[in-house]
SEVEX-783263 format. One record per residue (C-alpha): residue number from 0; x, z, y. Coordinates in Angstrom, 1 decimal. Layout:
<nodes>
<node><i>NUM</i><px>X</px><pz>Z</pz><py>Y</py></node>
...
</nodes>
This chain:
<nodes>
<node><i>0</i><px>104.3</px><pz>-30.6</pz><py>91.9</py></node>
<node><i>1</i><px>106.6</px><pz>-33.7</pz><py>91.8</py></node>
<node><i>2</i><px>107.5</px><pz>-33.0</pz><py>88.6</py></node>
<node><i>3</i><px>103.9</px><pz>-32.7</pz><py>87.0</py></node>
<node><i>4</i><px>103.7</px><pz>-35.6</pz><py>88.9</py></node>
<node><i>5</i><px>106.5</px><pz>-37.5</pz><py>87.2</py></node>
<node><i>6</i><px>105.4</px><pz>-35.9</pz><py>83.8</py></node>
<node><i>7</i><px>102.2</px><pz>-37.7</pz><py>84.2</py></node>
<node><i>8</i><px>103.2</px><pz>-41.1</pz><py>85.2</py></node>
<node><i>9</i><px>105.7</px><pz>-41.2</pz><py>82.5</py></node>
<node><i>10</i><px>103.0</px><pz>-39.9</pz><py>80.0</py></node>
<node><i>11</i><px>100.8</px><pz>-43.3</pz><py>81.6</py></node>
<node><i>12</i><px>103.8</px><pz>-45.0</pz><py>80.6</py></node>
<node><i>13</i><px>104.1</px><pz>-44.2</pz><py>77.8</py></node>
<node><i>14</i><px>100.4</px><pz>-44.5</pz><py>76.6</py></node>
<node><i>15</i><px>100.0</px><pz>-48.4</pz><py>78.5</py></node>
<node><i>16</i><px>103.3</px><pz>-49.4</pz><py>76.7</py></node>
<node><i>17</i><px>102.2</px><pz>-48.0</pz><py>73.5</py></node>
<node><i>18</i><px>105.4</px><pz>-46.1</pz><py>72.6</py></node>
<node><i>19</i><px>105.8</px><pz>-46.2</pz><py>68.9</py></node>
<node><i>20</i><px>106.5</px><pz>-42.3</pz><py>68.7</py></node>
<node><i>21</i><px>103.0</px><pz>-41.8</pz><py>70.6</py></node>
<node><i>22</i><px>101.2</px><pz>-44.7</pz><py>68.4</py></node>
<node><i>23</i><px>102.6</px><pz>-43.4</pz><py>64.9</py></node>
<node><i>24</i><px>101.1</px><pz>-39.8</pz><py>65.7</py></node>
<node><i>25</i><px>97.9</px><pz>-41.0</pz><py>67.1</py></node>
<node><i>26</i><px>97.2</px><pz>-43.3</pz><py>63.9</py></node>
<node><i>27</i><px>98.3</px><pz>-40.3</pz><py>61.5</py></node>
<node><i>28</i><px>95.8</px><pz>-38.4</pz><py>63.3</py></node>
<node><i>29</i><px>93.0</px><pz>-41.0</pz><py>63.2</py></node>
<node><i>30</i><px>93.7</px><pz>-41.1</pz><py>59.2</py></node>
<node><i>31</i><px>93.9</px><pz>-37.8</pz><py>58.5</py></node>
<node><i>32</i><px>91.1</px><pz>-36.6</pz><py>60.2</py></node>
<node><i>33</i><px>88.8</px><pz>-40.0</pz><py>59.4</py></node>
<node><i>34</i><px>89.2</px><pz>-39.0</pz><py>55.6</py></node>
<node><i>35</i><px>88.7</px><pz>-35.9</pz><py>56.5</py></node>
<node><i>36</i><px>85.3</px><pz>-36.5</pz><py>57.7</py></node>
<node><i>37</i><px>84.6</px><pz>-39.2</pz><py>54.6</py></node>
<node><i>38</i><px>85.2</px><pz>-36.5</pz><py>52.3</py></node>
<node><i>39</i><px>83.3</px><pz>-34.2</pz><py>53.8</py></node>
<node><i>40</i><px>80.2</px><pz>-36.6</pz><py>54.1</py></node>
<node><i>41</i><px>80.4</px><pz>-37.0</pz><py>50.5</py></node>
<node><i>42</i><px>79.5</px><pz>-33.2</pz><py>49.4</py></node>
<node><i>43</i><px>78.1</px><pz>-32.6</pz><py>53.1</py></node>
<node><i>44</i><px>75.5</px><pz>-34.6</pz><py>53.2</py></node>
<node><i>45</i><px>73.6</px><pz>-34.7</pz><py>49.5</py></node>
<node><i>46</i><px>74.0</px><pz>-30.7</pz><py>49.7</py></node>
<node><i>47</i><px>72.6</px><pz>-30.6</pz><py>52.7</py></node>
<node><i>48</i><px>69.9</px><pz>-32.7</pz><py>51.9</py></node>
<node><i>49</i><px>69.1</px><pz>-31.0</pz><py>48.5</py></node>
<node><i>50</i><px>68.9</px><pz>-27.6</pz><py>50.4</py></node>
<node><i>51</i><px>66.6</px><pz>-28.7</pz><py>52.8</py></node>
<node><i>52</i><px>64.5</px><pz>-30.4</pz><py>50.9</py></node>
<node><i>53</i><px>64.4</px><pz>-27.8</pz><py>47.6</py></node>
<node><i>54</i><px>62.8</px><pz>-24.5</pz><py>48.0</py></node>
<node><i>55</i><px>64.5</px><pz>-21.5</pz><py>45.6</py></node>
<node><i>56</i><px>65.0</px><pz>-18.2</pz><py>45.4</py></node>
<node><i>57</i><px>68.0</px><pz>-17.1</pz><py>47.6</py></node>
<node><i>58</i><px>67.7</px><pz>-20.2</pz><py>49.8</py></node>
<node><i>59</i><px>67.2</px><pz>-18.1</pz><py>52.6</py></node>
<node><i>60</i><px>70.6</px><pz>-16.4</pz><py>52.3</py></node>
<node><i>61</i><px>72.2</px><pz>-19.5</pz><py>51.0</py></node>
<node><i>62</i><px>71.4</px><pz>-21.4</pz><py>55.0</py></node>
<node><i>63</i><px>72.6</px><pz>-18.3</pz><py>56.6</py></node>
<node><i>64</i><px>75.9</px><pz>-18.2</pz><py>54.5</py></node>
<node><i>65</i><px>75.7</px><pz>-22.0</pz><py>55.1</py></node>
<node><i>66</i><px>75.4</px><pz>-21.7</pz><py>59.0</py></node>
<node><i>67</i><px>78.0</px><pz>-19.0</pz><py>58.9</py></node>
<node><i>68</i><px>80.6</px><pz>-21.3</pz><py>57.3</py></node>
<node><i>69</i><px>80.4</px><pz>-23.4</pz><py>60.4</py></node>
<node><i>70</i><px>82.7</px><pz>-21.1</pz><py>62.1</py></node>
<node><i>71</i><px>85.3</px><pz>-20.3</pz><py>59.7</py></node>
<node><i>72</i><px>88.6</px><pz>-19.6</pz><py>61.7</py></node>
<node><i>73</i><px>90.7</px><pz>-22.8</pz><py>60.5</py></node>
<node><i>74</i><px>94.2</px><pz>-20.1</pz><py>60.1</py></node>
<node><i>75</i><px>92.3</px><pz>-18.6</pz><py>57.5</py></node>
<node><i>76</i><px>91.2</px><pz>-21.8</pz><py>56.3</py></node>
<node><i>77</i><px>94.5</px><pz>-22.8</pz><py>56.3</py></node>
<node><i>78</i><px>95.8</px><pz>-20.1</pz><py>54.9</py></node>
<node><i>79</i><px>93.9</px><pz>-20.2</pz><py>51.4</py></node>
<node><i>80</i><px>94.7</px><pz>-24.4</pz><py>51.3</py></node>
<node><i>81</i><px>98.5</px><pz>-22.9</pz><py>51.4</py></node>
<node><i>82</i><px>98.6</px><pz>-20.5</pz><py>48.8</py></node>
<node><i>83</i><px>96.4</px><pz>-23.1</pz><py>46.7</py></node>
<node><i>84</i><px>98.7</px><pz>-25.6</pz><py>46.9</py></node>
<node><i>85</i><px>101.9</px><pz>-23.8</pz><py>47.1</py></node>
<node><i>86</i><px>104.7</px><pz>-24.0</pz><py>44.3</py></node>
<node><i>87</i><px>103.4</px><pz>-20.6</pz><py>43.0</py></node>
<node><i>88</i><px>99.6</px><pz>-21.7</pz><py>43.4</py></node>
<node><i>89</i><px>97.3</px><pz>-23.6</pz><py>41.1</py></node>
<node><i>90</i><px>97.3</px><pz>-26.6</pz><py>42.7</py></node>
<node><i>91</i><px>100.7</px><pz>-26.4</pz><py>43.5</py></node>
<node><i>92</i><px>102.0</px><pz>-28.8</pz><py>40.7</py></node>
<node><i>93</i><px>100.3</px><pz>-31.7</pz><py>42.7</py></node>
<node><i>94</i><px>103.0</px><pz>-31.3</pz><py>45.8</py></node>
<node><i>95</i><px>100.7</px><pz>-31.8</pz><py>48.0</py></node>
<node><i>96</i><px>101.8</px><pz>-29.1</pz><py>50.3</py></node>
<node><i>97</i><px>103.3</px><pz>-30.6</pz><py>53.7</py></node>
<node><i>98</i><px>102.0</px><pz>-34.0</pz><py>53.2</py></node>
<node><i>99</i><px>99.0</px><pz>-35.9</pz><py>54.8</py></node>
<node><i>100</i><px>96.5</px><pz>-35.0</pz><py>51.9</py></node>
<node><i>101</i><px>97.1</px><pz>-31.2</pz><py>52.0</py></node>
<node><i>102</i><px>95.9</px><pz>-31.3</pz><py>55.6</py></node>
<node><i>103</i><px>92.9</px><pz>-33.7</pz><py>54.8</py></node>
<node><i>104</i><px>91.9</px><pz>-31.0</pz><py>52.6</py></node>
<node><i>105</i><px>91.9</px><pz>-28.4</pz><py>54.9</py></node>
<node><i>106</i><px>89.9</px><pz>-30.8</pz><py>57.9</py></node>
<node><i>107</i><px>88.0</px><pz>-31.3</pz><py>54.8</py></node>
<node><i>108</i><px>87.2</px><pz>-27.6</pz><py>54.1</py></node>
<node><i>109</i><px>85.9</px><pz>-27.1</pz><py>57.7</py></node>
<node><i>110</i><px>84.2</px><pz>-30.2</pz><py>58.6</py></node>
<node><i>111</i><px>82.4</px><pz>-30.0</pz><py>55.4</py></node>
<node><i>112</i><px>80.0</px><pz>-26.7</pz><py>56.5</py></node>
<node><i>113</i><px>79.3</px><pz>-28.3</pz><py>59.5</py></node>
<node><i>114</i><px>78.0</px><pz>-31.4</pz><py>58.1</py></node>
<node><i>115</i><px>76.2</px><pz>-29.7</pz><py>55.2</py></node>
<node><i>116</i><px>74.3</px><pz>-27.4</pz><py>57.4</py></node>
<node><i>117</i><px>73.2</px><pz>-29.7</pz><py>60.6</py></node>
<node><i>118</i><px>71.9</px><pz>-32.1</pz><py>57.6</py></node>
<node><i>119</i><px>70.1</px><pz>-29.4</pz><py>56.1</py></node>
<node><i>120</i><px>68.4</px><pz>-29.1</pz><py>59.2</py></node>
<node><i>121</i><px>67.6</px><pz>-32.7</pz><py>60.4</py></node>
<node><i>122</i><px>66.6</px><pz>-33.4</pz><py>56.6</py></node>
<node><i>123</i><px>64.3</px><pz>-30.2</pz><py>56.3</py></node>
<node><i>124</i><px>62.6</px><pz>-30.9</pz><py>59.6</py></node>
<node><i>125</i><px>61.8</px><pz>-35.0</pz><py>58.3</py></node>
<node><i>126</i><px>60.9</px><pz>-33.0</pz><py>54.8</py></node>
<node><i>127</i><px>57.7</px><pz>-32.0</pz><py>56.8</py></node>
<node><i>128</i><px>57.0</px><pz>-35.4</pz><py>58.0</py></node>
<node><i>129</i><px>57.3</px><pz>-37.3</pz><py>54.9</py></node>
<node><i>130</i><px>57.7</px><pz>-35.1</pz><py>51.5</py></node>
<node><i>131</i><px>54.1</px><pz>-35.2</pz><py>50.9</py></node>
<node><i>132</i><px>53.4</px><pz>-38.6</pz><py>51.2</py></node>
<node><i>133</i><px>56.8</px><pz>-39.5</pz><py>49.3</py></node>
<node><i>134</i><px>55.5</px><pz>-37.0</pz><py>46.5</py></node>
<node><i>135</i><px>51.9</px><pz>-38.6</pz><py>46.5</py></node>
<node><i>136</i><px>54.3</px><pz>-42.1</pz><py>45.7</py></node>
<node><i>137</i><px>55.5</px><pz>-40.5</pz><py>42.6</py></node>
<node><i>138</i><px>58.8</px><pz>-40.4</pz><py>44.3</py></node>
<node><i>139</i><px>61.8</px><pz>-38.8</pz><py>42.3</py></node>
<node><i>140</i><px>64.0</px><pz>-35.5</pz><py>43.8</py></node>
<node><i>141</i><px>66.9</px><pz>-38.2</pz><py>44.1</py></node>
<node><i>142</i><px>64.6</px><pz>-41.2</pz><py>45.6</py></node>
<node><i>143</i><px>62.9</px><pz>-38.6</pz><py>47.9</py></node>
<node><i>144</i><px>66.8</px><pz>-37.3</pz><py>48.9</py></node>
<node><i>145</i><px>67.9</px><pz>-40.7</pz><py>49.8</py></node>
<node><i>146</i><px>64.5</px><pz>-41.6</pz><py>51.8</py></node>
<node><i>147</i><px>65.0</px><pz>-39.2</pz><py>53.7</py></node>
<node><i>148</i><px>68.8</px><pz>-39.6</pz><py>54.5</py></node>
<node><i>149</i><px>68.2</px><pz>-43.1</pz><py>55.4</py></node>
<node><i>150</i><px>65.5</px><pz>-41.9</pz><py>57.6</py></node>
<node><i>151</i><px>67.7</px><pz>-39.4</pz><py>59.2</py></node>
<node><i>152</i><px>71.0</px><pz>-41.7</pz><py>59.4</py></node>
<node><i>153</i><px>71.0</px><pz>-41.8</pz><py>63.0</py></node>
<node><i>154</i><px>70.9</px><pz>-37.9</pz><py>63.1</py></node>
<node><i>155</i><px>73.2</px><pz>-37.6</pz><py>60.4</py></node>
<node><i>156</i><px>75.8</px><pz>-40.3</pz><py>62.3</py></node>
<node><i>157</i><px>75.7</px><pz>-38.0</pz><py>65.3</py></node>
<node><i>158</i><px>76.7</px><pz>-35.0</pz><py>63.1</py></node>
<node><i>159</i><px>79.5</px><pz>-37.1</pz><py>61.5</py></node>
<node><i>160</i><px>80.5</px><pz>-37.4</pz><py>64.7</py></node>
<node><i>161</i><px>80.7</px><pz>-33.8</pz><py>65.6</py></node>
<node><i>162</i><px>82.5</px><pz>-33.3</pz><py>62.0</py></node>
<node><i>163</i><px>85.2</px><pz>-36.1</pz><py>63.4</py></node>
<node><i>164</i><px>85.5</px><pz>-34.5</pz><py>66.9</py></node>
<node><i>165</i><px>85.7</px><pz>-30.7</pz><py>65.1</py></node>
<node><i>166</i><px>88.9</px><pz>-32.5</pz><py>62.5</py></node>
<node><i>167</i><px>90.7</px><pz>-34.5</pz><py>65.3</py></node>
<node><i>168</i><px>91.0</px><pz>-31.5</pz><py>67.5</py></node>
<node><i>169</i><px>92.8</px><pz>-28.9</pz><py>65.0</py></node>
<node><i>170</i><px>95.4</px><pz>-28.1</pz><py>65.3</py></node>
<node><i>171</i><px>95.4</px><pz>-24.2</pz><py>63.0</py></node>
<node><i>172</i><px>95.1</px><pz>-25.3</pz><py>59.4</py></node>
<node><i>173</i><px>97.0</px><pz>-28.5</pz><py>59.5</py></node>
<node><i>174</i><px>100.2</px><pz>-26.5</pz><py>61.1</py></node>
<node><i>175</i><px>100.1</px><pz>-23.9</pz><py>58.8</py></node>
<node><i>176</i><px>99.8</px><pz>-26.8</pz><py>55.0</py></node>
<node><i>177</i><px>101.2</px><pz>-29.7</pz><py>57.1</py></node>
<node><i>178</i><px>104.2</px><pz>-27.8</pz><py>58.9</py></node>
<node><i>179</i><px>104.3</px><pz>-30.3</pz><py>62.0</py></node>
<node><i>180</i><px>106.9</px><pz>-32.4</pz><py>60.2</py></node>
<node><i>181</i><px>108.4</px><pz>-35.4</pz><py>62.6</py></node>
<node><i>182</i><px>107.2</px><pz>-39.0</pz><py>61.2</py></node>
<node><i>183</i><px>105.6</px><pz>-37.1</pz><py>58.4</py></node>
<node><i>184</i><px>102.9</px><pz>-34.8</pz><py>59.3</py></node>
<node><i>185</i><px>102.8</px><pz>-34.5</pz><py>62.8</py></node>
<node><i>186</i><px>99.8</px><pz>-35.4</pz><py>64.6</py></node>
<node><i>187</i><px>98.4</px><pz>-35.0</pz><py>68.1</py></node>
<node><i>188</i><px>97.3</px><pz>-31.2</pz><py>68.4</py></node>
<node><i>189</i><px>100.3</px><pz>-30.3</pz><py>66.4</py></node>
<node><i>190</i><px>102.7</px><pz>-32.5</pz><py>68.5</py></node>
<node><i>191</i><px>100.9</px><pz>-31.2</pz><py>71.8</py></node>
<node><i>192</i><px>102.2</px><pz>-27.7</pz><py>70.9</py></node>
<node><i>193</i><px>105.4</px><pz>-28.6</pz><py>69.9</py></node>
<node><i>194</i><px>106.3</px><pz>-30.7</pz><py>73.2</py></node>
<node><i>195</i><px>105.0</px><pz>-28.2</pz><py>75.2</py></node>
<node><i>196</i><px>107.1</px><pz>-25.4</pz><py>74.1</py></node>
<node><i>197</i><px>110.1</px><pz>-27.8</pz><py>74.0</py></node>
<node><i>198</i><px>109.7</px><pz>-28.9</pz><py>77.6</py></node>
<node><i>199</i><px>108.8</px><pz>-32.5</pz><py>77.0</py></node>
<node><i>200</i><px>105.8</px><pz>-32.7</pz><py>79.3</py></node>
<node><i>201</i><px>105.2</px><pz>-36.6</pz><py>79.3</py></node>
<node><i>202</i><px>104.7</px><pz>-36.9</pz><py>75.3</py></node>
<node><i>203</i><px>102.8</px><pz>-33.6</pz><py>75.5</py></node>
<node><i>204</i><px>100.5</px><pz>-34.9</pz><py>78.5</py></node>
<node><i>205</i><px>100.4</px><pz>-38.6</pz><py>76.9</py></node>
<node><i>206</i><px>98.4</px><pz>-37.6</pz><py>73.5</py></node>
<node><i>207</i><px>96.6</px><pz>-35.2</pz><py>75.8</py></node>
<node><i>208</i><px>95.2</px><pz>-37.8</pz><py>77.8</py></node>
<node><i>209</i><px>94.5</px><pz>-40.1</pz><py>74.3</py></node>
<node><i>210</i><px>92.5</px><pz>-36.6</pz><py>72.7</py></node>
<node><i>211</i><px>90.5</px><pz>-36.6</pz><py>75.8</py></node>
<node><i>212</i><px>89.6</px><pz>-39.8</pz><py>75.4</py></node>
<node><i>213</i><px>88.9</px><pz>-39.9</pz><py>71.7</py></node>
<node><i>214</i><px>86.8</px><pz>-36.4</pz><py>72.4</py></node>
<node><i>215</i><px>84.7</px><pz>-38.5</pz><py>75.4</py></node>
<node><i>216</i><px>84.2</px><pz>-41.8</pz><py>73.3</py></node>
<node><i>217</i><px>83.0</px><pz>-39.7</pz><py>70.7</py></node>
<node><i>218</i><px>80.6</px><pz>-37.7</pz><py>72.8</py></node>
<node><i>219</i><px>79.5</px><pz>-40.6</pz><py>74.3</py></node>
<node><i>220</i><px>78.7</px><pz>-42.3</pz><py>70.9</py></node>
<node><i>221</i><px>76.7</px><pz>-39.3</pz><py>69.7</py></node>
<node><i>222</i><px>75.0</px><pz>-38.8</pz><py>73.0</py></node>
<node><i>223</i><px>73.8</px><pz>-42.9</pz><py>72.2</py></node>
<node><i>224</i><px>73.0</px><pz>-42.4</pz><py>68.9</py></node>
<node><i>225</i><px>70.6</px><pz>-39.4</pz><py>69.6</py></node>
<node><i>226</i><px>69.0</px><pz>-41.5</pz><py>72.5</py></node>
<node><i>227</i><px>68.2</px><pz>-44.2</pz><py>70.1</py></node>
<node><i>228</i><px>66.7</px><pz>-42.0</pz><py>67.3</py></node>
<node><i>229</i><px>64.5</px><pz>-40.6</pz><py>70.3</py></node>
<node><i>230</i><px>63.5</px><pz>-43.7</pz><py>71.1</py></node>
<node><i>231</i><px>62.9</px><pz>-44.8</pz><py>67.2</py></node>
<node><i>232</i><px>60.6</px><pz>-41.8</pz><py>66.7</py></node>
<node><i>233</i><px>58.9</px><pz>-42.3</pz><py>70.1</py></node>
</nodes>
């Protein structure tokens, strides 16, 4: 027991001193899975939107596969970004492999399901509030796309959100392309692994304490942000 207890005031230590081991990782993490999330807002959100505001042939079976992606297991995920972008892939002349930007793409490859399908469904529900009169206005597919993400942007914030807290807290895919490489590619989940299985309990503890914290700010932001759009549409 003394020892967890030590383990945990060092890992205090090392947070309220802002030990530059702890600070490099926590950044790294913070950019990789931020553009993560960008990217995935990109393609998440306009095909999200188009689906739910478009009706087609197959677009039934198009939300399920859509709402299935959501839970793609990030080792498999992982998995297909290596052999992509490995020396013997097609991608693999860009060397991305081990670097920042191969695991962007992988956060990339699973937030961007997520996002795409809780847009679908926040834009197709304000679809059957305001496509008609929006039609009536002579409003264009695009024009009526953008209404209604703008309508939706405090929904659509909240699922970034969950897009950010899904990235910042994998730690599968971004092992397996980024290979958990000191100063290069390690970041928190990764480096909580590692120190664990090495014995070095403070560090491991330290950016525990930090992903708890990034995990209830951005709970807590979400939480707001649906409070206020329920308040908006009061």
């Amino acid at each position: 027991m003394s020892d967890l207890t030590a383990a945990f005031s060092t890992a205090v230590s090392l947070i309220l001193s802002l030990d530059s081991d702890l600070v490099e990782i926590i950044l790294l993490s913070l950019r990789v899975s931020g553009s993560a999330v960008v990217l995935a807002a990109l393609v998440g959100l306009p095909l999200g939107a188009a689906i739910g505001v478009l009706r087609f042939r197959g677009r039934r079976a198009l939300v399920v596969l859509l709402n299935a992606s959501m839970g793609l297991p990030p080792v498999v995920v992982g998995l297909l970004v290596y052999l992509m972008l490995s020396r013997s892939g097609p991608l693999g002349w860009l060397g991305l492999l081990f670097t920042p930007g191969a695991m962007v793409i992988a956060q990339t490859l699973l937030v961007t399901p997520i996002v795409a399908a809780l847009t679908r469904q926040a834009i197709e529900d304000l679809s059957e509030e305001y496509d008609e009169p929006l039609r009536s206005l002579g409003a264009s597919f695009p024009q009526r796309v953008a209404t209604l993400l703008y309508e939706g942007r405090l929904s659509l914030a909240t699922t970034l959100l969950a897009g950010f807290g899904r990235a910042i807290a994998e730690v599968g895919a971004v092992i397996i392309v980024g290979g958990n490489i000191a100063h290069v590619t390690r970041v928190m989940t990764t480096a909580i692994a590692l120190e664990t299985s090495r014995g070095d309990l403070p560090l491991a503890l330290g950016l525990g304490l930090v992903l708890v914290g990034i995990a209830i700010v951005v709970n807590g932001c979400a939480q707001w942000m649906q409070e206020v759009a329920r308040r908006a549409a009061a």
